[in-house]
N, C-alpha and C positions, 0 to 999 in steps of 0.2 A: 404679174401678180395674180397667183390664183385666187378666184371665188370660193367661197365655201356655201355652206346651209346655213340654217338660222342661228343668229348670234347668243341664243338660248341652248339651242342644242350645243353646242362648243361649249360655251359653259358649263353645260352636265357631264359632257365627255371630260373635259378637261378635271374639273374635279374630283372622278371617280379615277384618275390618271395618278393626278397629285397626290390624293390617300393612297394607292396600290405604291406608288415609288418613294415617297417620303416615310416610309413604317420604321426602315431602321436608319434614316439617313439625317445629317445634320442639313438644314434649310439655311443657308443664306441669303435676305432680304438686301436688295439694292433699290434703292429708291430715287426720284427726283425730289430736289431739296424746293419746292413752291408749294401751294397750298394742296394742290390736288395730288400729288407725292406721297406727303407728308399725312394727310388724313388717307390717304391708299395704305401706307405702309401701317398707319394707326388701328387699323381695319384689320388689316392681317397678323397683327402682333396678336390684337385681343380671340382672332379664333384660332391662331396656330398654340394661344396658352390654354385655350380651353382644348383643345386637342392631346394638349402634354406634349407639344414636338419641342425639340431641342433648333433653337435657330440663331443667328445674330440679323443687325440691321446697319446696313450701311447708309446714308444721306448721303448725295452727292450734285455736284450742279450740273455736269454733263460726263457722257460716256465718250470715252475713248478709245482706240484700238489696243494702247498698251494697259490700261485699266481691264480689258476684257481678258485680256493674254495672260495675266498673271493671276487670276480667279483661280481657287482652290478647285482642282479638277473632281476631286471624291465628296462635292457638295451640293445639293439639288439648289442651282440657280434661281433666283426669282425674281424678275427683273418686273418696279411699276413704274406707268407714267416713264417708261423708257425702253429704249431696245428696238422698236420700230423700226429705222432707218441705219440699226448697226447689223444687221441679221446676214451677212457678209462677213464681218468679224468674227460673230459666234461660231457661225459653221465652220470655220479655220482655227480654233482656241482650243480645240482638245477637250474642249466642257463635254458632259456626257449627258446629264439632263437637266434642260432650261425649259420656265417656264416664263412668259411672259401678257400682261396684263395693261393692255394703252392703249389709245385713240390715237396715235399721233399717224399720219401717213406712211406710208411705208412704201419705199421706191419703185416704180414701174418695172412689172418685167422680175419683180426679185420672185425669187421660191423660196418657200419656207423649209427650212434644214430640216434633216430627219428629227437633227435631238434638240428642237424646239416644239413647244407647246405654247402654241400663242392664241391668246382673246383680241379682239380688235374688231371694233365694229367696223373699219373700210375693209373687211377683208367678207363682210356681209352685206348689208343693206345699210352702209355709211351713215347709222342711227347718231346722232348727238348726245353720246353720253362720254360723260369723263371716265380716269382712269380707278377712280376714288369708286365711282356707281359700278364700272365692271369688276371690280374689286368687291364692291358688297353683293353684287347678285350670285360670283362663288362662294362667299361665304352663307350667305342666304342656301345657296343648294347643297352643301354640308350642314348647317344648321338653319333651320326653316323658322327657329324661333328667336335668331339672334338680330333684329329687328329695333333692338337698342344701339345699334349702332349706325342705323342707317342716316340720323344726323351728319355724319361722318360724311358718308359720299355727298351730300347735300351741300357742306361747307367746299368739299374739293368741286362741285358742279359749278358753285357761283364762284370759285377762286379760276377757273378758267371761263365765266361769264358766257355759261350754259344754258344759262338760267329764261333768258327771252324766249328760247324757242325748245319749251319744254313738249318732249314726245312723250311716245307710251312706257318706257321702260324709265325714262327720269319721275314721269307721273305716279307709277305704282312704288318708286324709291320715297317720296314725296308722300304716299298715302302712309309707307310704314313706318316715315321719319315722325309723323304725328305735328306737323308745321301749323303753323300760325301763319296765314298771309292776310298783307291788308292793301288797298291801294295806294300808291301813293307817289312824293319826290323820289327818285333817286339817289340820296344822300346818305351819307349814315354817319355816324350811327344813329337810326330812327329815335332811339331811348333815352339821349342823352340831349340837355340844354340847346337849343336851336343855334345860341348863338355861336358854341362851340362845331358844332356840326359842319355849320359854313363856313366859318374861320380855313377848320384843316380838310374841305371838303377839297377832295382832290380828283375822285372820281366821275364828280360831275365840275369838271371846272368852268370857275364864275370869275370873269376878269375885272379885277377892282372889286370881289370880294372873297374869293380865295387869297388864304396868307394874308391880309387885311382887316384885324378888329375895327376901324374906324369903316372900312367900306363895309361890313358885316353889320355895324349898330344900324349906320346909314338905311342900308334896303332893309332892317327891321324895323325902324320908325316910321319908311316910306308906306308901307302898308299896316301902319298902326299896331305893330305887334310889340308889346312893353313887358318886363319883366314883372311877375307877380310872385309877392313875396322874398325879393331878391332873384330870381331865378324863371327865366322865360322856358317856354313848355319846349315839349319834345315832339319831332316832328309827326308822330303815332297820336298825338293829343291835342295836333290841330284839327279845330271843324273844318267842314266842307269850304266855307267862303276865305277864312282864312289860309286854305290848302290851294285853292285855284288863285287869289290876292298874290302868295307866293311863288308858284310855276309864272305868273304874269311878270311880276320884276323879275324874275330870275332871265325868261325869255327875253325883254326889255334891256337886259344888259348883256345879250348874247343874240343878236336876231338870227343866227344861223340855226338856232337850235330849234329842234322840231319836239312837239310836243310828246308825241310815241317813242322820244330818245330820252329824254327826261321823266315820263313817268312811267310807273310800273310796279310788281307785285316785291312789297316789304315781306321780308321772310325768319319769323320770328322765333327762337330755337332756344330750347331751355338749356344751358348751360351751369356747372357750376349750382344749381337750383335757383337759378335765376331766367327770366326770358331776356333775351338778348337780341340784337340786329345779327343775322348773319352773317354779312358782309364786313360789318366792323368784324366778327369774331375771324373770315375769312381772312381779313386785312390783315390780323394780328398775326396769321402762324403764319402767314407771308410774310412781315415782318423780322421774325425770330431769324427763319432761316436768312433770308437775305442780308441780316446782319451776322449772321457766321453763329446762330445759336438754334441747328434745327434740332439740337436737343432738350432744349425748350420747348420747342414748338411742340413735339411730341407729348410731352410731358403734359402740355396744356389739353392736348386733346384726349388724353387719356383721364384727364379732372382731375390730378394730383394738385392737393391744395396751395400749397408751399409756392407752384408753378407760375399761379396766374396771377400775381402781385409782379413777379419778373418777367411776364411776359406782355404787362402791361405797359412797363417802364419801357424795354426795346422798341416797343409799338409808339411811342411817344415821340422817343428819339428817331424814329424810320418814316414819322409824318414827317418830321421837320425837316430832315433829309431831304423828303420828297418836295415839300415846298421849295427849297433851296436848289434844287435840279431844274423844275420848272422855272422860277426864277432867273438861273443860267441858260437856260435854252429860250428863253423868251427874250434876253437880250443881248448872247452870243452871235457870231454872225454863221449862217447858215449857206447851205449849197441847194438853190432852188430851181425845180426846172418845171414844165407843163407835165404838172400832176404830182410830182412827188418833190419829197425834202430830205434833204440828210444832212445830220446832226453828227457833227463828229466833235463827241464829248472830252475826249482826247482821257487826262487822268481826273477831270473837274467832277464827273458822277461817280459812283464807282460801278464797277461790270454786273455784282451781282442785285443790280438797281435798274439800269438801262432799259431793262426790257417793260418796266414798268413804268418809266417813264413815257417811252413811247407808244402804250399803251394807254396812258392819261391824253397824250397829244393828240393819237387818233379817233381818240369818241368825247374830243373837247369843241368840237364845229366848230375851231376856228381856221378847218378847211375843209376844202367840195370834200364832197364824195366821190368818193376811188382813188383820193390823193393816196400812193403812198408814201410812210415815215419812216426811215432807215438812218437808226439811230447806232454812234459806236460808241465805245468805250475799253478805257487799256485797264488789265485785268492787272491783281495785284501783285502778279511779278514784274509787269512792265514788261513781259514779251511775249504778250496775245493782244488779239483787239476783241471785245464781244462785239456781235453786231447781230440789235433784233430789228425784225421790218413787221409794218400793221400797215394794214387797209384801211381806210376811214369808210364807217358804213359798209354797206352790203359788196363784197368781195365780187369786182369786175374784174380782175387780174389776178394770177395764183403768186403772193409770193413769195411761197417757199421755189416756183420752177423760177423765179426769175436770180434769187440767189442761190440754186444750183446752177444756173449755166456760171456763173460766175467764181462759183469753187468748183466747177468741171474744171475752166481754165487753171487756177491759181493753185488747187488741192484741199480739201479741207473733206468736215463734215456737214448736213442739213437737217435740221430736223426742224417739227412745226407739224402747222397745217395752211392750208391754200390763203388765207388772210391771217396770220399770224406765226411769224418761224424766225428762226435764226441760226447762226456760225459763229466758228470763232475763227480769226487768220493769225497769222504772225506778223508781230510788229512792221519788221520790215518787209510787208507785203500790200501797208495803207495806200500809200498813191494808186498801186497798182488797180486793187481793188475799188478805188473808188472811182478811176476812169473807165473800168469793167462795168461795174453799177450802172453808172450815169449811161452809159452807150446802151444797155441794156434796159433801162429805164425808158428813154427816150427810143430805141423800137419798138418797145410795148405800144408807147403812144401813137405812134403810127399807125400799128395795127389795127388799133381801135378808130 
């Protein structure tokens, strides 16, 4: 994989590339269908309209060889939040100019094709920005004053949970998004009724109070917290003793949990002309899409009014989902071995879920650190499996290399990054796979 220069300079170049070849040409928009996709692709709609370019926008959940093959050749490609790890397909597809815009890694030893133009911070100084932030910092170097959108990458920063280990280039996305931060739980939504909060709090999960109103009233009388007025405060409205009372039971019903994992910076964003929780608003257009409506999702991000009454309702329906997964997986029987676990969901989650499930399991402490979670699920034809893997905590093990060596074997695609990635196989290729894993699994641990 070659190095390049500063991942600034590529973004200047690139975008004085994109204006010289996109003058008379239609633009086609392919996007990943999650939160950081979804506000990427949001991002580029609003400055290829102020541009006056002619374009369309695809959502899609993953990229495929024959999905690349049959792209209209006489169209300036624009691949976000994807493409990374297909860059072998593209250079064989007859496309003649692709542009591409992600963070995702991108395979050892690959060269980048003549008729690509790709942003990617591993391809520089492996900075932590999403695909949403390298999406606004080109539209920022065409327009320098379009700075109203930079909420946008902000929403897809915390929708890939960027947000902990903010550098210079999410900092300065962060000064021009005009945020609101406060300290605090990790819950959300900050702004709504506490008791609701912890009810469908999923992202920090609390056992015996997640998906349990009676265990939710319980740890709110435990530290004297009563509703006033009919209606208990919001977690941005609790004082100081009341805010540490709370992280105390919540740790108390969780000892694994570490206090630096549970608190941290509320990110408050005006919406709709409302201020809002970030991460509920992130959760929401993850929601949309994952329930089969990223044309909502969009919609919502773009503040079309009509939007956000439906795309609250999805979001309702996609908690309760999520509770109902957890649920399954907490009392399904599981394949455990030293360090890691795999979950084979079989059709009980559905595929375009999985991945966030085992995203809740891996920063739920209710295992060590460096366990990993490799969670499957059979996709809605019934003849793929999705299978995403997470690191619990700070990534001692990469494993996107560990489920390549394993679709080296069997066939397939990877993508991801070092503690968060996933595949999809064919049905009848589960055993295989999963005795591939397991052996693979268990040489890691060796290793270490």
């Amino acid at each position: 994989m070659e190095k390049r220069g500063s991942l600034e300079n590529q973004i200047k170049l690139t975008a004085e590339k994109f204006l010289d070849l996109t003058k008379d040409k239609e633009i086609c928009i392919i996007s990943h269908f999650d939160t950081d996709g979804i506000t990427s692709a949001t991002i580029m709609i609003k400055t290829l309209k102020r541009l006056d370019k002619t374009f369309n926008v695809e959502i899609i959940k993953s990229l495929e060889k024959g999905f690349i093959e049959n792209l209209p050749k006489d169209k300036i490609i624009l691949f976000l939040d994807l493409a990374s790890g297909s860059l072998e397909y593209i250079e064989k597809s007859g496309l003649k100019n692709v542009f591409i815009m992600d963070h995702h890694e991108i395979p050892i030893n690959q060269k980048i094709p003549e008729n690509v133009y790709i942003i990617n911070p591993e391809l520089h100084d492996k900075q932590k920005i999403s695909s949403s932030g390298v999406a606004y910092l080109f539209c920022k170097e065409i327009f320098p004053d379009i700075k109203e959108i930079a909420k946008l990458a902000i929403l897809g920063m915390i929708g890939d949970t960027l947000e902990k280990e903010i550098d210079r280039l999410n900092h300065n996305i962060l000064n021009d998004a005009d945020i609101k931060r406060k300290r605090g739980l990790l819950i959300y939504p900050s702004t709504r009724p506490l008791n609701r909060s912890l009810e469908f709090c999923s992202n920090l999960y609390i056992p015996g109070v997640t998906g349990d109103i009676k265990g939710v009233l319980e740890l709110l009388r435990g530290i004297n917290l009563t509703p006033q007025n009919g209606k208990y405060k919001s977690l941005i409205e609790l004082t100081e003793e009341e805010m540490t009372n709370l992280v105390t039971a919540i740790m108390l019903r969780n000892p694994q949990s570490k206090n630096n994992r549970i608190i941290g910076d509320i990110f408050l964003i005006k919406s709709y002309n409302k201020l809002e929780d970030a991460r509920e608003l992130s959760a929401m257009i993850n929601a949309c899409s994952r329930l089969g409506k990223p044309e909502i999702a969009l919609q919502f991000c773009m503040e079309i009014p009509k939007e956000k009454k439906k795309a609250e309702e999805i979001h309702i329906k996609y908690k309760q989902l999520i509770l109902a997964g957890l649920k399954y997986t907490t009392e399904t029987q599981k394949i455990e071995g030293r360090g890691f676990l795999i979950i084979n969901a079989k059709d009980n989650i559905k595929d375009t879920m999985i991945g966030t499930i085992a995203s809740i399991i891996s920063s739920s402490n209710l295992y060590e650190e460096g366990t990993i979670i490799i969670a499957m699920a059979l996709d809605g034809t019934g003849e793929k499996i999705k299978i995403s893997a997470r690191s619990v905590g700070n990534a001692t093990r990469n494993v996107r290399e560990i489920l390549s060596r394993v679709i080296g074997i069997i066939g397939g695609d990877v993508g991801g990054h070092e503690n968060a990635a996933g595949c999809i196989i064919r049905k009848n290729q589960e055993e295989e796979f999963i005795e591939l894993l397991k052996k693979n699994l268990e040489i890691e641990m060796i290793k270490i």
